[in-house]
Backbone bond lengths (Angstrom), bond angles and torsions (degrees), N, CA, C in turn:
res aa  C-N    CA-C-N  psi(-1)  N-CA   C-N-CA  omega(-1)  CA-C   N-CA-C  phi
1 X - - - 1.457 - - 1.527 108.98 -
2 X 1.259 112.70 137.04 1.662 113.38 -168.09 1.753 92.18 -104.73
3 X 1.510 109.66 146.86 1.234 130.46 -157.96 1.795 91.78 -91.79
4 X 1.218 105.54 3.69 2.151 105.31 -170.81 1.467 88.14 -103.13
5 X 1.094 122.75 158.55 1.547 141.49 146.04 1.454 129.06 -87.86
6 X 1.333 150.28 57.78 1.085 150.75 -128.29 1.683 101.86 -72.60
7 X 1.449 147.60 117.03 1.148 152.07 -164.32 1.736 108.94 -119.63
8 X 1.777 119.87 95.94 1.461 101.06 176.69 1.852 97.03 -104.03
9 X 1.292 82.16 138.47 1.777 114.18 165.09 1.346 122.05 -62.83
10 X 1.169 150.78 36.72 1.449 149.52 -172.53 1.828 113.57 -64.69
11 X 1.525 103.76 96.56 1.260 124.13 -175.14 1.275 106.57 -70.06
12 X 1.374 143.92 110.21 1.725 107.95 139.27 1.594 103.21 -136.39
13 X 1.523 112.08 -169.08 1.517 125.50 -141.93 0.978 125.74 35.67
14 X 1.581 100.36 54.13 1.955 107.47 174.82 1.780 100.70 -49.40
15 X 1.230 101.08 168.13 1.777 117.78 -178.32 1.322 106.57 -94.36
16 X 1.417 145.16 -22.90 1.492 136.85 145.04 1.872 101.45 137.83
17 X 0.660 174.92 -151.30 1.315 150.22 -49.70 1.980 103.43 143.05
18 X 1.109 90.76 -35.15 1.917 101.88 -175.23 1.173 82.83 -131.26
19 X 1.316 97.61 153.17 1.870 133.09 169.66 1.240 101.73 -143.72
20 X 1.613 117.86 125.13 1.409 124.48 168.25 1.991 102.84 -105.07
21 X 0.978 105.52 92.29 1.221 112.02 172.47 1.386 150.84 -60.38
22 X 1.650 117.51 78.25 1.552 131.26 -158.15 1.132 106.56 -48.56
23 X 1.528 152.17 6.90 1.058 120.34 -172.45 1.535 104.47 -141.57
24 X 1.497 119.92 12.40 1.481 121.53 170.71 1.796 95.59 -135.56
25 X 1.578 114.75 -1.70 1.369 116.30 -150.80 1.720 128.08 -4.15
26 X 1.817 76.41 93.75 1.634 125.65 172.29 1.234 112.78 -121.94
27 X 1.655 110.05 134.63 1.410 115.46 161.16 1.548 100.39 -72.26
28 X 1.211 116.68 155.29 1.183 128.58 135.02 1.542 112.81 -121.37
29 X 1.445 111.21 139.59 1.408 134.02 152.36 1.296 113.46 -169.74
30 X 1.654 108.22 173.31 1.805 115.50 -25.79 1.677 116.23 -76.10
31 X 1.318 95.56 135.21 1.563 110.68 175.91 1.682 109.89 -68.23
32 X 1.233 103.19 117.14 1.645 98.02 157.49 1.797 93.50 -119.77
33 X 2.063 91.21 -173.41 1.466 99.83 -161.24 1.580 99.39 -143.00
34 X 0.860 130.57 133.64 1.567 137.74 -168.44 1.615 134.61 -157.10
35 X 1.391 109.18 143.89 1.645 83.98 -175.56 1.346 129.86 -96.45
36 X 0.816 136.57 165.15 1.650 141.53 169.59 1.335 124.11 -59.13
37 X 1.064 142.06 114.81 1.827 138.19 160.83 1.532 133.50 -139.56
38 X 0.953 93.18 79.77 1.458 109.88 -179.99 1.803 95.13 106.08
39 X 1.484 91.53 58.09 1.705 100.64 170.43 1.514 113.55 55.00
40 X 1.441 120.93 4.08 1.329 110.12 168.38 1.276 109.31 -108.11
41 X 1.401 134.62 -172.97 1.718 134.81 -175.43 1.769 83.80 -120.39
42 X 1.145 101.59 139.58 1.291 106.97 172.23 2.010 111.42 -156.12
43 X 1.215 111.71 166.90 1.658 106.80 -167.43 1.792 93.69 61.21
44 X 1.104 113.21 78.24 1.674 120.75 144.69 1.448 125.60 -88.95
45 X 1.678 100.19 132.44 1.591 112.04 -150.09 1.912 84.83 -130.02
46 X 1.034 126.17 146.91 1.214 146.37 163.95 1.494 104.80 -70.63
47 X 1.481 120.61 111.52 1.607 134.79 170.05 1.602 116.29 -40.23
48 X 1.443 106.74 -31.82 1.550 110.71 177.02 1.811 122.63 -80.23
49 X 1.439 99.94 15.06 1.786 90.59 -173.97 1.491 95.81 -89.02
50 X 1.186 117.54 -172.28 1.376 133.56 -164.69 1.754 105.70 -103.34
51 X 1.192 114.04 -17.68 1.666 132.45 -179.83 1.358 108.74 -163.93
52 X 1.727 111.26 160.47 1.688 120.63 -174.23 1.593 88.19 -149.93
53 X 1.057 115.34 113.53 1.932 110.26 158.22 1.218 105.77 -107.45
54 X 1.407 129.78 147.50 1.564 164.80 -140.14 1.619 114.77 -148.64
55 X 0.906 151.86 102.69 0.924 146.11 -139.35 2.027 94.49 -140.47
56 X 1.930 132.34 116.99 0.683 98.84 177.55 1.629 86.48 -148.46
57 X 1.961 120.50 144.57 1.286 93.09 179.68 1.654 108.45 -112.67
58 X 1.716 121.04 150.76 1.069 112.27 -164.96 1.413 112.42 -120.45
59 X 1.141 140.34 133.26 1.299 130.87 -178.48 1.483 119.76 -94.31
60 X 1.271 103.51 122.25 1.568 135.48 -169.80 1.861 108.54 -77.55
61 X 1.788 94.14 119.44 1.817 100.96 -174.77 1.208 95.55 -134.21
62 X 1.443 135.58 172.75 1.399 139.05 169.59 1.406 110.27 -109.65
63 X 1.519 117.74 140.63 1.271 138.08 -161.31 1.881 76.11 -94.39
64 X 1.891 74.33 171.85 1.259 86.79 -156.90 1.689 107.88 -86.34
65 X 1.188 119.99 1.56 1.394 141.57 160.14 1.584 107.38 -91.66
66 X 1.327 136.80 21.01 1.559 147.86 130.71 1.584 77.20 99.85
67 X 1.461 155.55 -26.94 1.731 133.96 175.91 1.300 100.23 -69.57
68 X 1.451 96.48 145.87 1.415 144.00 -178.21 1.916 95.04 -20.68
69 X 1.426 118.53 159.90 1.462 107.57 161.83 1.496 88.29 -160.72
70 X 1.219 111.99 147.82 1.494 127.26 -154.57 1.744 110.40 -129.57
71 X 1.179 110.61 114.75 1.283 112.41 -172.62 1.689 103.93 -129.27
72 X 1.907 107.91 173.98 0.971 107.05 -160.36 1.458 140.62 142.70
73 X 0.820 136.55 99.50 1.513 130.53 177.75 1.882 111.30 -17.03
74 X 1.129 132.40 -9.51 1.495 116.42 -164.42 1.574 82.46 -136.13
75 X 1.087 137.59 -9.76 1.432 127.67 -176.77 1.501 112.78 -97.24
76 X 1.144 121.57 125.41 1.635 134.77 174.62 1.361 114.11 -107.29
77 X 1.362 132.46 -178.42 1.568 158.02 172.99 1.432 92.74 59.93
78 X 1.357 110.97 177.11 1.510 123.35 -154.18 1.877 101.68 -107.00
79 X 1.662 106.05 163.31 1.531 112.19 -167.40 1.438 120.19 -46.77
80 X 1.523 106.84 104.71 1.980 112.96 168.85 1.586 79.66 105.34
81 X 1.075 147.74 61.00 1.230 154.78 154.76 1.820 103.93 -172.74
82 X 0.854 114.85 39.54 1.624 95.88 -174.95 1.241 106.88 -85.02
83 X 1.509 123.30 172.94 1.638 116.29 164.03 2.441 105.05 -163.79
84 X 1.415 75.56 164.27 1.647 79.60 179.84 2.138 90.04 -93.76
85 X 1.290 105.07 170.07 1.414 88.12 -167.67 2.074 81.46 -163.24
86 X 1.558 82.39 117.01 1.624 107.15 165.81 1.744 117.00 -81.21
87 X 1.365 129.58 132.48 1.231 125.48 -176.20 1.472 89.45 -97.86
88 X 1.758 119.84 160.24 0.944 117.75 135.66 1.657 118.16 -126.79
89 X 1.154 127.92 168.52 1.333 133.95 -146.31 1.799 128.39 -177.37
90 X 1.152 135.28 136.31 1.237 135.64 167.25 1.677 121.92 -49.76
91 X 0.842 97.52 131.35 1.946 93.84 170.32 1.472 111.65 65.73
92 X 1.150 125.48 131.26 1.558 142.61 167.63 1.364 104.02 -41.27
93 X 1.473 152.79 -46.95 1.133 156.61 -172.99 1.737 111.24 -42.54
94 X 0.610 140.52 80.42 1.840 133.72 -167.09 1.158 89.88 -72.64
95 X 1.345 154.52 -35.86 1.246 148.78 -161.01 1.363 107.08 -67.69
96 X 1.760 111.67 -57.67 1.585 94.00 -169.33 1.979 105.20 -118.63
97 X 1.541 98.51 22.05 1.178 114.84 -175.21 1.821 112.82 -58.03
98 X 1.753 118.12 123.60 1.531 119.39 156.91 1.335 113.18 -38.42
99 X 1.670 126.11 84.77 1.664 96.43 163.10 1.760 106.88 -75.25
100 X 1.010 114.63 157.40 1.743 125.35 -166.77 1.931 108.51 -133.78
101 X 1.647 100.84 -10.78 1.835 111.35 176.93 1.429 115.09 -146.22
102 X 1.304 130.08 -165.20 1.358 131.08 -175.83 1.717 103.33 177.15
103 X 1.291 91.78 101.00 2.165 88.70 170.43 1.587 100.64 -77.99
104 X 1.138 126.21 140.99 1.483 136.88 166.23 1.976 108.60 -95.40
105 X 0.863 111.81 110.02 1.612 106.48 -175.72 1.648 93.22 -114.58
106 X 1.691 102.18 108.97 1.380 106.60 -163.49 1.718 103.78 -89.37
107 X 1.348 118.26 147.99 1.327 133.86 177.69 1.688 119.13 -89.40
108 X 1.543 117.35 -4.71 1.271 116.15 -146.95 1.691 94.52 -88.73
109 X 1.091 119.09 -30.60 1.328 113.36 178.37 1.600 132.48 -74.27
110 X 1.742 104.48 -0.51 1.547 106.73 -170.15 1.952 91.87 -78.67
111 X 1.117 112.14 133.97 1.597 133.71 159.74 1.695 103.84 -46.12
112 X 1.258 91.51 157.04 1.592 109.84 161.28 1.651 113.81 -79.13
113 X 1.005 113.66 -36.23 1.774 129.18 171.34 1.508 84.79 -53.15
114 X 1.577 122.56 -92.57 0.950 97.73 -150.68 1.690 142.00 -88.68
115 X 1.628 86.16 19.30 1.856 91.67 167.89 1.510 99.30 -92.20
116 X 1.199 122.17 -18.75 1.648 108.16 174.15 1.405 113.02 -56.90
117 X 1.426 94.49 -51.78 1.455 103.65 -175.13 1.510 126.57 -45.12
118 X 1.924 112.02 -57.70 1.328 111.25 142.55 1.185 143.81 -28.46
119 X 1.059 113.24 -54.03 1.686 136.22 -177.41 1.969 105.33 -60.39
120 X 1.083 97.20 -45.26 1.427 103.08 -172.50 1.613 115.59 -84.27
121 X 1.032 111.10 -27.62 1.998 116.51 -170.67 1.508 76.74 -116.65
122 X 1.730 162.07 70.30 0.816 140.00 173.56 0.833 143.33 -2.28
123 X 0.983 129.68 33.60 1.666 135.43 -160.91 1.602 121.97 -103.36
124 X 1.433 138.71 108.15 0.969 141.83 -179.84 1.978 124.42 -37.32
125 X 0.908 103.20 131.27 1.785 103.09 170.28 2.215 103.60 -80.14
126 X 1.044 84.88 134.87 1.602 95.61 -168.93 1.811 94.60 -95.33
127 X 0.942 112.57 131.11 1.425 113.94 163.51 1.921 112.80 -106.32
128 X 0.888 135.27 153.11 1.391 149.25 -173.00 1.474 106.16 -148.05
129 X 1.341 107.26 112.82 1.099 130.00 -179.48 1.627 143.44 -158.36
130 X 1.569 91.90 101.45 1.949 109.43 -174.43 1.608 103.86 -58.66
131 X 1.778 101.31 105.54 0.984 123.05 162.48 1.697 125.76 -47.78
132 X 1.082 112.38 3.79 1.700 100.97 -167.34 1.697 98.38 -138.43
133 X 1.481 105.22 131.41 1.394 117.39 172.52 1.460 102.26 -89.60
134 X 1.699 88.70 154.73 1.142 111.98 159.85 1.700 126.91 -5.58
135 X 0.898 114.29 -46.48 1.978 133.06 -156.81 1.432 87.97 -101.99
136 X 1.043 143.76 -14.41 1.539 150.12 151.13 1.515 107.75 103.07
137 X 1.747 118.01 1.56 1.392 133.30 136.21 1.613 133.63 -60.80
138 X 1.391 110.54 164.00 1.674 112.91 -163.72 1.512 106.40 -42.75
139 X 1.338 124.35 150.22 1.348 111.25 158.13 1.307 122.73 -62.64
140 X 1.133 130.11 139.30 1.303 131.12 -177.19 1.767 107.19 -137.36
141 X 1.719 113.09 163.14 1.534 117.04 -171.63 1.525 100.12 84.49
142 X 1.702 93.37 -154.84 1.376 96.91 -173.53 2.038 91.98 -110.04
143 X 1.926 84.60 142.56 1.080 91.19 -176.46 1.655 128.37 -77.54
144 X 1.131 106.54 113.27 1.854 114.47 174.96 1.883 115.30 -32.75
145 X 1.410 99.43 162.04 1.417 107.41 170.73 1.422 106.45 -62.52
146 X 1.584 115.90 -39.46 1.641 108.68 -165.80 1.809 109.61 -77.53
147 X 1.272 104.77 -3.49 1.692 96.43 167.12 1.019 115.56 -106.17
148 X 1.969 134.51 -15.61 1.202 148.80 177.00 1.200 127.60 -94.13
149 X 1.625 129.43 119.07 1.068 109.30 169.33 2.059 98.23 -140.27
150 X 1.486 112.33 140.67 1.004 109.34 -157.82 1.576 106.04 -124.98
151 X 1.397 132.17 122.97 1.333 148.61 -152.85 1.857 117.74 -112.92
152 X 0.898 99.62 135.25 2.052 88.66 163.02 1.966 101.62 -103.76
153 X 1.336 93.71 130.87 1.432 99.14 -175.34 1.408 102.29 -44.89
């Protein structure tokens, strides 16, 4: 049994390439979308493809109330709130790139059942997740049940 949790990101209905932004009304472009690890955004993907997979592995500890606790280069926010966390941003450059959003894809709800389960038959937890809010811009916050849905291969 491997002590990592293997987590893939399966993006689709990215929001496209431009964002006209209702609530500072700003263009942004071009939008790409990327994830975070070790507080930087890294793997920049262009908002206009048709799919983005993310690939990040996290190592699984127990809080001190015995649920799951998730550590790691790709894991952010503090114990029983953790999450993997997509930037979005202007220009391919992650280095000196505007991020302007942030999807939160929270971890707190995966079971002990089923990271054992992973953990033990190696098998990755699949995440599925509609890139585009409501406002027809990136998703941003933490992502809802109606954009998430999360699988064992």
């Amino acid at each position: 049994m491997s002590e990592y949790l293997k987590i893939i990101i399966h993006g689709h209905n990215l929001p496209g390439i431009r964002f006209e932004d209702l609530h500072d009304h700003d263009v942004k472009e071009p939008v790409y979308v990327g994830i975070r690890k070790n507080k930087k955004t890294i793997e920049p993907h262009p908002a206009d493809l048709k799919e983005v997979q993310f690939e990040a592995e996290v190592k699984v500890g127990k809080s001190k109330d015995g649920s799951p606790n998730f550590l790691g280069p790709y894991v952010e926010g503090k114990v029983g709130e953790r999450f993997l966390c997509l930037s979005w941003f202007i220009g391919a450059d992650t280095l000196n790139a505007q991020r302007f959003r942030g999807t939160k894809i929270m971890l707190d709800h995966l079971t002990w059942d089923t990271i054992a389960f992973a953990m033990k038959n190696d098998e990755p937890i699949i995440v599925e997740i509609d890139l585009t809010a409501s406002d027809g811009g990136p998703l941003c916050a933490r992502a809802r049940e109606t954009h998430v849905k999360w699988l064992l291969k």
